[in-house]
Backbone as a printed PyTorch tensor [residue, N CA C, xyz], in Angstrom:
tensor([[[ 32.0090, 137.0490,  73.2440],
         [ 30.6810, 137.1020,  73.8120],
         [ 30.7530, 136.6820,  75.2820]],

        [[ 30.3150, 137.4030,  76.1670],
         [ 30.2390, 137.3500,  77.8250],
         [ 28.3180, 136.7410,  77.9580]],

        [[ 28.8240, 135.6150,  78.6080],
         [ 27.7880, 135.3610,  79.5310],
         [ 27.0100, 135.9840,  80.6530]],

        [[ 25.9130, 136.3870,  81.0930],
         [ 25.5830, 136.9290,  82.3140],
         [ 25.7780, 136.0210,  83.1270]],

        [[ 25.6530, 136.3640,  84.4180],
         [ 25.9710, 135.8100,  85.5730],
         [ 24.6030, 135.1870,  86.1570]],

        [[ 24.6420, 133.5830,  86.6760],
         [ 23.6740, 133.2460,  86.6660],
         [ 23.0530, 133.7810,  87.9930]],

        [[ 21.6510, 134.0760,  87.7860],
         [ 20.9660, 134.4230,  89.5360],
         [ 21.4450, 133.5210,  90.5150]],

        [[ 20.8510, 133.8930,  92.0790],
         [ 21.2840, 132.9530,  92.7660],
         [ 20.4450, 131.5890,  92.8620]],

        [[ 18.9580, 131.8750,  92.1370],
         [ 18.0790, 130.9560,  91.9810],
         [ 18.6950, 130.4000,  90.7480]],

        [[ 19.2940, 130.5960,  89.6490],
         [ 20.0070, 129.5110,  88.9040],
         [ 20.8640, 128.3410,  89.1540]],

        [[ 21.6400, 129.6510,  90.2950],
         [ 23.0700, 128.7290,  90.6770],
         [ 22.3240, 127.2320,  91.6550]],

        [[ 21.1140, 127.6920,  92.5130],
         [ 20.6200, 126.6470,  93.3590],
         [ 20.0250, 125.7410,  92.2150]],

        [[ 19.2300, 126.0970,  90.8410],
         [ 18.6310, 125.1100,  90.0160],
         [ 19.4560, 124.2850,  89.7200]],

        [[ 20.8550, 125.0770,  89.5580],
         [ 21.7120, 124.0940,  89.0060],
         [ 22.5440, 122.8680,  89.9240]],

        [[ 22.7280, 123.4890,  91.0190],
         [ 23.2750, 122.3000,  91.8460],
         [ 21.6850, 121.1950,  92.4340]],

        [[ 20.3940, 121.5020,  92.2870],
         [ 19.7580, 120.4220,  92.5600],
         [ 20.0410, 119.2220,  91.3010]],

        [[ 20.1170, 120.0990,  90.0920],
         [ 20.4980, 119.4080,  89.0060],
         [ 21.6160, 118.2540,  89.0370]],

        [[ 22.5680, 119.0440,  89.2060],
         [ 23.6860, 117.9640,  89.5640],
         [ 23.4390, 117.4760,  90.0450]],

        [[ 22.8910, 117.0900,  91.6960],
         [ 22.7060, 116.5140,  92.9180],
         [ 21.7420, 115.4620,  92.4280]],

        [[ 21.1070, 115.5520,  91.5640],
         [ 19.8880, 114.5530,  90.8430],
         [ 20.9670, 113.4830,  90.3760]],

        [[ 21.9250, 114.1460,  88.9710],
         [ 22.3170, 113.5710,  88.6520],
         [ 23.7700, 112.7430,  89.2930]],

        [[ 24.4110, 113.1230,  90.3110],
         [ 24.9410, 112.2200,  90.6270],
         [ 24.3770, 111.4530,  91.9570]],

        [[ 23.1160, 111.5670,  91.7500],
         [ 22.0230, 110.4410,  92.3170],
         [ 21.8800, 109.0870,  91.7690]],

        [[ 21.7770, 109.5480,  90.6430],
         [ 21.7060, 108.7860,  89.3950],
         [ 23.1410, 107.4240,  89.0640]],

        [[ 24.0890, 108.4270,  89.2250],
         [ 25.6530, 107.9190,  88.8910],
         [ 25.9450, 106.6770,  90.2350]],

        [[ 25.5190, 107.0720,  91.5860],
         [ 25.2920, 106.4010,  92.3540],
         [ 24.6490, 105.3920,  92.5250]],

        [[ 23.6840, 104.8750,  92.0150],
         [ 22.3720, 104.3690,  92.0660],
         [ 22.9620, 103.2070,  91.0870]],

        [[ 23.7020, 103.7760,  89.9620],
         [ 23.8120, 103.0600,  88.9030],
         [ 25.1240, 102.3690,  88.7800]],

        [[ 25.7150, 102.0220,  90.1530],
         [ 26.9440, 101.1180,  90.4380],
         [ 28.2470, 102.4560,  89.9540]],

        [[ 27.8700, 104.0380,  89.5080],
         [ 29.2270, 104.7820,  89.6520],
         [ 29.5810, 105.0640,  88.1680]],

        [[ 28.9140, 105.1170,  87.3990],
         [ 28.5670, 105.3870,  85.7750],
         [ 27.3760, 105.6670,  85.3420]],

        [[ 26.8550, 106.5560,  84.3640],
         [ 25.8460, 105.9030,  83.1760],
         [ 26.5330, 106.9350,  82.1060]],

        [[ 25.6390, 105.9720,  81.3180],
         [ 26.4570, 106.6280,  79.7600],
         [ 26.0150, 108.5000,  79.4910]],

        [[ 26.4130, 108.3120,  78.7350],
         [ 26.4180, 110.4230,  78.1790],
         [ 25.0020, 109.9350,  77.8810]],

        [[ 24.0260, 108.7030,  76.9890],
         [ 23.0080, 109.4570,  76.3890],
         [ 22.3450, 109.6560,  77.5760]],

        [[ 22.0990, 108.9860,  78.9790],
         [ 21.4250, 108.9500,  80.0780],
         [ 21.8500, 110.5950,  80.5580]],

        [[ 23.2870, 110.9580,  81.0180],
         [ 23.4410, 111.8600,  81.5520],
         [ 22.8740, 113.3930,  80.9760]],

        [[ 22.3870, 113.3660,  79.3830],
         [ 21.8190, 114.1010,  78.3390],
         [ 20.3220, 113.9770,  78.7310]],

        [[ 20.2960, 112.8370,  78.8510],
         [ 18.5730, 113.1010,  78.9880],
         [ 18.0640, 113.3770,  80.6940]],

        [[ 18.5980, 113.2060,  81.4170],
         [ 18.6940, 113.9710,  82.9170],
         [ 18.7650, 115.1300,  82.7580]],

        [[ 20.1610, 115.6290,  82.1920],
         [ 20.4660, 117.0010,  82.1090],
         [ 19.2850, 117.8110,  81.2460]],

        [[ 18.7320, 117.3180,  80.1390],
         [ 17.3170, 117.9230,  79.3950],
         [ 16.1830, 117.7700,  80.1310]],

        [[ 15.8490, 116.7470,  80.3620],
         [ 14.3680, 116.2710,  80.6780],
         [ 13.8480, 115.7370,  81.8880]],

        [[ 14.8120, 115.7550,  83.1100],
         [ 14.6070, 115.1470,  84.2370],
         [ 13.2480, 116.1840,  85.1070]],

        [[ 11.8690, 115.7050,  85.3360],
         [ 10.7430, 116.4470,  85.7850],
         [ 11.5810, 117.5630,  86.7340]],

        [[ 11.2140, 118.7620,  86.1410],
         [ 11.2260, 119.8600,  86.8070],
         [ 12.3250, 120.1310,  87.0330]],

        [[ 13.4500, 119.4860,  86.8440],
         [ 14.8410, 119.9030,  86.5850],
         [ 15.5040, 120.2020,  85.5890]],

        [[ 15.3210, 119.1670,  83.9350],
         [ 15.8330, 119.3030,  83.1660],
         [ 15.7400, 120.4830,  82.0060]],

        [[ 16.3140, 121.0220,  81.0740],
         [ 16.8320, 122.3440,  81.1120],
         [ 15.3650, 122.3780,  79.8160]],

        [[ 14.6350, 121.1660,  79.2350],
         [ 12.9930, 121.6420,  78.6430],
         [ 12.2360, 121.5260,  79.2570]],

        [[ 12.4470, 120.9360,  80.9770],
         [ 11.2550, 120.4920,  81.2830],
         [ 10.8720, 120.9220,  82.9700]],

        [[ 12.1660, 122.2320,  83.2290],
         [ 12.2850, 123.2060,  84.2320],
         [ 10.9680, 124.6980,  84.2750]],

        [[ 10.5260, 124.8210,  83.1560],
         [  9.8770, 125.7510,  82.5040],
         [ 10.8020, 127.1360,  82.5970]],

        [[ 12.1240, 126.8430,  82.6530],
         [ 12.9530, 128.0680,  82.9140],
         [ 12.9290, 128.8770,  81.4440]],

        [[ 13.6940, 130.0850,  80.8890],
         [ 13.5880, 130.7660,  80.1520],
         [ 14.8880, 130.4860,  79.2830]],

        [[ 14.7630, 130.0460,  78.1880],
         [ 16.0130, 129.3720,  77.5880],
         [ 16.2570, 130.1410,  76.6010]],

        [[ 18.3170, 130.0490,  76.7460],
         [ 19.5080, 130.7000,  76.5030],
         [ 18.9690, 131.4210,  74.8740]],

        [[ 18.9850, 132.3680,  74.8150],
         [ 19.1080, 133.0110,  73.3370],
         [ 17.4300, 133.7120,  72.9420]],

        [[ 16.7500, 133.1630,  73.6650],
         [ 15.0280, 133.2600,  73.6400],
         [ 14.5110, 134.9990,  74.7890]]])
């Protein structure tokens, strides 16, 4: 199974994403745990992957 290729407005969603999160990693002396980095990566306002209002994988 092949993935499509993400738009170029994905590829930018996705590096604000990161950029949040190693905001985060910073902030937090250079760690936080997976459940933190899970709930950034899901739920961080308007970034995270339920709470982006983007169109999700398989839907």
């Amino acid at each position: 199974m092949e993935l499509p290729e993400p738009t170029p407005h994905a590829r930018e969603h996705s590096n604000r994403v990161a950029e949040h999160i190693r905001g985060e990693i910073t902030a937090s002396g250079g760690w936080i745990s997976f459940a933190r980095y899970m709930e950034l990566a899901l739920y961080a306002p308007g970034l995270g992957y339920y709470s982006a209002g983007a169109r999700k994988l398989g839907k």
